[in-house]
matplotlib code that plots the C-alpha trace (Angstrom):
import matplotlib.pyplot as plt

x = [128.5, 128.7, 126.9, 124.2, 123.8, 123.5, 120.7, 118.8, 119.3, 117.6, 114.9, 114.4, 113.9, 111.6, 109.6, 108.9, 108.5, 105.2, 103.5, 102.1, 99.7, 98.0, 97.7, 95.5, 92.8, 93.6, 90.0, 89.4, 90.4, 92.0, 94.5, 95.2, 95.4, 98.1, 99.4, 100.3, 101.3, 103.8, 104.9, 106.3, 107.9, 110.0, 110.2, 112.0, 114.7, 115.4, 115.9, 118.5, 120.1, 120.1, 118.5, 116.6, 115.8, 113.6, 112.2, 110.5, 109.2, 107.6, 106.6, 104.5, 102.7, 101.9, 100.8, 98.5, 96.9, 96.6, 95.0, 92.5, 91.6, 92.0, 87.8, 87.3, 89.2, 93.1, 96.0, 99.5, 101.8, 105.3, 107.8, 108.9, 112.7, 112.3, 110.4, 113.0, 116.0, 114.4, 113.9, 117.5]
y = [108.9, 111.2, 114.3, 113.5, 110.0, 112.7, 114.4, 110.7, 109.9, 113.5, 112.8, 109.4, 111.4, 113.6, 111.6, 109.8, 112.0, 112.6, 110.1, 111.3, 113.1, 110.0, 108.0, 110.4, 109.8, 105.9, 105.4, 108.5, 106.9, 110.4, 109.8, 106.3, 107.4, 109.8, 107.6, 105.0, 107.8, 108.6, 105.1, 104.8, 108.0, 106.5, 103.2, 105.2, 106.9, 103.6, 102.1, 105.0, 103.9, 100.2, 99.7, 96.5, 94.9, 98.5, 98.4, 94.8, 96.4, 99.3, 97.1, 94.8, 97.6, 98.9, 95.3, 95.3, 98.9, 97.7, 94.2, 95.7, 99.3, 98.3, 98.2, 102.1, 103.0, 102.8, 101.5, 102.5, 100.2, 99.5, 99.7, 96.6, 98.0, 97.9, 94.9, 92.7, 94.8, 93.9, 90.5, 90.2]
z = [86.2, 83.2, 82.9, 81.1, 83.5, 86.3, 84.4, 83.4, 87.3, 88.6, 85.7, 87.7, 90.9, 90.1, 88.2, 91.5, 93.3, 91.4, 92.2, 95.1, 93.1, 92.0, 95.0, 96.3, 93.8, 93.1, 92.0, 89.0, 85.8, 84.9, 87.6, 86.7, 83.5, 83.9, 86.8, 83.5, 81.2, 84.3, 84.9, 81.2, 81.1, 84.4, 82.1, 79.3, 81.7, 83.4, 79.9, 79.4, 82.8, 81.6, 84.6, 83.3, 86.5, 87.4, 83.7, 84.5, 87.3, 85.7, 82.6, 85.5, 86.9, 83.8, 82.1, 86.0, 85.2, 81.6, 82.5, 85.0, 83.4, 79.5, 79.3, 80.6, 77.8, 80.1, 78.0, 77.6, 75.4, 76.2, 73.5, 72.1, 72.0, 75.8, 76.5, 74.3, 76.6, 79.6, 78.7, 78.4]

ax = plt.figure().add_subplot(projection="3d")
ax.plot(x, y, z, "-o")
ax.set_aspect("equal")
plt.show()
């Protein structure tokens, strides 16, 4: 891994490492709010790993949170640059 690999990888780490936070308040729309906001943040450094099969994960829970929350105001769009790479 190069350097800046190492640095995308910690990023990865302690990104998820945050989610703790959310899970214990999995029904207030703030948390699962920021829980999303979280999620595509992770989505982005995975995309800079090329870590595709992790980005269609991530892209899934956020379409879920998207699906179900969308009406209380709970939407977080996924670029289309990493959708199409995913995809792939």
């Amino acid at each position: 891994m190069t350097g800046s690999t190492v640095g995308i990888a910690a990023a990865a780490s302690i990104l998820n490492d945050a989610f703790w936070i959310f899970e214990k308040h999995p029904d207030k729309l703030t948390y699962i709010d920021k829980n999303c906001e979280l999620l595509r943040c992770l989505l982005d450094v995975y995309h800079k790993l090329n870590n595709m099969s992790k980005c269609r994960e991530l892209i899934a829970k956020i379409d879920r949170i998207n699906d179900r929350y969308r009406e209380q105001g709970v939407f977080r769009e996924v670029s289309e640059e990493i959708c199409k790479a995913a995809e792939s």
